[in-house]
Structures are given as structure tokens and as C-alpha cells.
Steps between C-alpha positions, in 0.01 A plus 500: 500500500785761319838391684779687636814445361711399768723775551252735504308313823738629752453808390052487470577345865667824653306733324181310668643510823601872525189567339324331793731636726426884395124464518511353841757842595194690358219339703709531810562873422155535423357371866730666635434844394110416463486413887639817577224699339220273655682543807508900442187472396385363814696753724361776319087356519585464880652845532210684351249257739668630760497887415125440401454321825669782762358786297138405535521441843169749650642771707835634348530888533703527155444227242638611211815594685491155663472309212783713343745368749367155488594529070833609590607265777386230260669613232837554709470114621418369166813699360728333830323130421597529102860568639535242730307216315725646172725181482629167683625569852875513568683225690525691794159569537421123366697450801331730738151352403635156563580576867838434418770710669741409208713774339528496135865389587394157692285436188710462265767340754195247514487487112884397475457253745187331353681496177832356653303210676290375154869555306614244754220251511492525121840392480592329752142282586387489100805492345382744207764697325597837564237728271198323603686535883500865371155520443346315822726732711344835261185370557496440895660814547281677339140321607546354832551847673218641312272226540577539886468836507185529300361188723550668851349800333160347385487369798553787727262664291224291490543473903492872481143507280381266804546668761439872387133477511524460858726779546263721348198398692700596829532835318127507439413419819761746707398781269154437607600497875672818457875406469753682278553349198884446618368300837334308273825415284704438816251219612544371157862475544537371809175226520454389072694227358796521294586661239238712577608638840882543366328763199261701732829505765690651204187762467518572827889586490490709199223695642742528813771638286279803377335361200102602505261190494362483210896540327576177715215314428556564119848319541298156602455433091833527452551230728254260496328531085145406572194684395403455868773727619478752182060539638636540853757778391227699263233500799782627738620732282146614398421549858765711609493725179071540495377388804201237578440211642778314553321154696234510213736529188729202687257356579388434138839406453489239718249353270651500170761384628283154635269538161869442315601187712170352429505565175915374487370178689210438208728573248768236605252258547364553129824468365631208657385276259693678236776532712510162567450384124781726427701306743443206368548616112887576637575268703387210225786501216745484830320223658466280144803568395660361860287166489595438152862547594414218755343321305663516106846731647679375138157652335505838658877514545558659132364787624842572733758380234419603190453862351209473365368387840665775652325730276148359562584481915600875487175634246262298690661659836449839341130427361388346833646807693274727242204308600569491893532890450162511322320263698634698849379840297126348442495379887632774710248751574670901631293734717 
């Protein structure tokens, strides 16, 4: 085996690392972007099912003209979902979909104070010194409100994807009865669960304020980013511009909708194997490496006072964070 000599190892080291460092940028860049054109992919194959659907329905006076307008109200909502779905949300609509009544103001009041109280307790309860203080108040000032934030909002969004199925039956079955499709949204907001009844009350006032239906409805995206919502505005929207049946074409909806939380429930189930073998495959270098500080702590202890420890602590933190972010890639499924 050729060896290095040994002033040129730190240098093969670094080069290996940002080598590994830019391909993993790449394959993250790559998902990204290739998601989006499944995803567009997938708006588009649904669009054109549903022009094909409405325009073949027996009895229209003017099909060509119908389908026309079905092609161009598509088109427009495709255009408005590229927009919206064109980057990350801001923080004050992170904020908004969180339920949070925060102003960007009180968040990062909230960010100072997170990073005040680890600058303390690194101090004052560790006794580190004043850069690594530094960095555990950067670090909770910067995560903690996120990871709050971003918690309350999977949350209030996965409640949302619960409930909404329900909602939309009620609209089902009061279209069916006769009532207005705005009766039907002011049952929803006054009898569904949060944070469903909060979004169709917020329907319901816009509409009140002069803005047509199907313009309100298309603001329920914005708010709550599911697919769910973006079917529920297209059908809307596609009603009120074309006509048709409005109980059968939500009613349709109402089934997807189930179809995709059976399939989400399968999926989860398939994958918690890996999930959990993934658990364990991060959790394990922590867990040795804390009973062989119990057990040998003069053996393990060169790691935390000598360079070269130091050095392998902080690559093998950087390499095991690569592999959590693969790993959680592999396992998490989008729809």
C-alpha cells in the first residue's frame, strides 16, 4: 500500500471531505428539483383527467367551447400553483400555518431569549468557556424557535388532513339536499374541529368582504399546503368557472382524499422497520461510546483532550450527520 507522506494527509483528508460534502449538496439539489417535476407531473396528469372527465359528460350543449374553458382555468391554476409552491414559505406565513399569532417581531424576541438562556446555562451550569458559550447560545437561538414553530405546524397540519375529509362530506351531502355551497361552508365552520373550522370561518369572511367564492377558496392553499386543499380549490374553482356537478366532483374528492390516508397508513407501516433500523444505526456510536466511558473513561477520554481526538470526535460528527441525512432521505416518503 503507496503511503502518504505525512504532510500531505491533512491535505488528501480535506479534499475527501469536501469532496463528500459537494456530492451530497448535489443529491440534495437533485431530489429536490426532481420532486418538483414528479409533483408537476402529477398536477398536470390530474388536470387533463379532469378536463377529459367534465367534457365527456353526455348532454353538454357546446363541448368544444366547454372544454376550452376547462384548458384555460387549468392552465390559470397551474400558473397560480407554480407561483405559490415557487420557494420555502416566509416566517410569517410559517407562522400563520402554525396557528401561531406571533409577529415576526415576537419571533425573533423569542430567538434572543432562547439564545440568552443556553449562553447562561453554558456558562454558568457547564462551566465551558466563552466561544463554545458562543456557539450553544447561536445554536438555540437559531433551532429551538424553528423547531417549535415547524412542530406546532406539522401538527396543525396533519390535524387539518384529519379532519377535512369530513368537512367535505358535509359539503357533499348539503349540496345534494339543495343547500348553497356557502350554507354548507358555514356549518363547516361553526360544527368541524379545529383548524379546520378556523380556515372555512376565514372563507366565509373573505367572501363577506366582497371576494367571489371561488377567489376565497383559492386562498385555503396558501394557508394550509396540502394537496387536499390545492383538489378542493381546483374543483371549486372549476365549478364556478364551467359549471357541473358540484356533489359528484366532491364527492370523488372525498375519496382520494381517504385512498391517500390509506395508502399514507401502509406506507408508514412498511417503512417502520427501516425507520427503526435507522434509529438504531444513530443512536449506537452514542450509546457505545457512553458505556465505554463508564466502563474504560481513561480509554475513551483521549478523545476530549487531545487534538487528534478532537479531530476524529468532530469528522465522525460530520460523517454520522451525512448518513442520518441519507438514511432520513431513503425513509421519508412525499405525496
Amino acid at each position: 500500500m503507496l503511503a502518504l507522506p505525512p504532510h500531505l494527509v491533512p491535505l488528501v483528508v480535506a479534499f475527501l471531505a469536501a469532496a463528500s460534502v459537494s456530492v451530497l449538496v448535489v443529491l440534495l439539489v437533485y431530489a429536490h428539483f426532481t420532486r418538483n417535476a414528479e409533483r408537476d407531473k402529477r398536477l398536470a396528469a390530474i388536470a387533463a383527467a379532469g378536463a377529459g372527465g367534465v367534457a365527456s359528460r353526455p348532454g353538454t350543449s357546446d363541448e368544444t367551447s366547454r372544454r376550452k374553458s376547462i384548458e384555460d382555468t387549468l392552465k390559470s391554476l397551474a400558473e397560480k400553483q407554480k407561483v405559490r409552491s415557487g420557494g420555502k414559505p416566509s416566517l410569517k406565513s410559517r407562522l400563520g400555518q402554525a396557528g401561531l399569532a406571533w409577529s415576526t417581531t415576537r419571533y425573533y424576541l423569542a430567538c434572543g431569549v432562547c439564545a440568552a438562556l443556553a449562553f447562561a446555562a453554558a456558562m454558568l451550569g457547564f462551566r465551558v468557556g466563552l466561544l463554545p458559550a458562543l456557539g450553544f447560545a447561536a445554536a438555540a437561538g437559531l433551532l429551538l424557535p424553528h423547531l417549535y414553530v415547524g412542530h406546532r405546524r406539522n401538527r396543525r397540519l396533519k390535524n387539518f388532513a384529519n379532519e377535512f375529509p369530513n368537512s367535505v362530506d358535509v359539503i357533499v351531502r348539503g349540496v345534494k339536499a339543495g343547500l348553497p355551497l356557502a350554507d354548507c361552508l358555514r356549518i363547516i365552520s361553526t360544527e368541524a374541529q379545529e383548524p379546520v373550522r378556523s380556515e372555512f370561518r376565514r372563507i366565509l369572511e373573505d367572501q363577506t368582504l366582497g371576494i367571489p367564492m371561488e377567489q376565497a377558496v383559492q386562498r385555503l392553499p396558501e394557508r394550509i399546503p396540502l394537496a387536499e386543499t390545492n383538489f378542493f380549490a381546483i374543483v371549486v374553482a372549476l365549478q364556478s368557472s364551467t359549471g357541473g356537478g358540484l356533489s359528484e366532483a366532491l364527492g370523488n374528492l372525498s375519496k382520494i382524499i381517504r385512498e391517500r390516508k390509506k395508502m399514507q397508513a401502509k406506507i408508514k407501516a412498511m417503512s417502520s422497520e427501516a425507520k427503526a433500523s435507522a434509529a438504531i444505526i444513530g443512536c449506537l456510536p452514542v450509546v457505545v461510546s457512553f458505556f465505554i466511558f463508564l466502563t474504560s473513561p481513561a480509554y475513551i477520554s483521549l478523545l476530549f483532550v487531545t487534538t487528534t481526538g478532537k479531530l476524529v470526535l468532530a469528522a465522525s460528527a460530520i460523517w454520522m450527520g451525512m448518513g442520518i441525512l441519507v438514511m432520513r432521505k431513503m425513509i421519508n416518503f412525499d405525496f
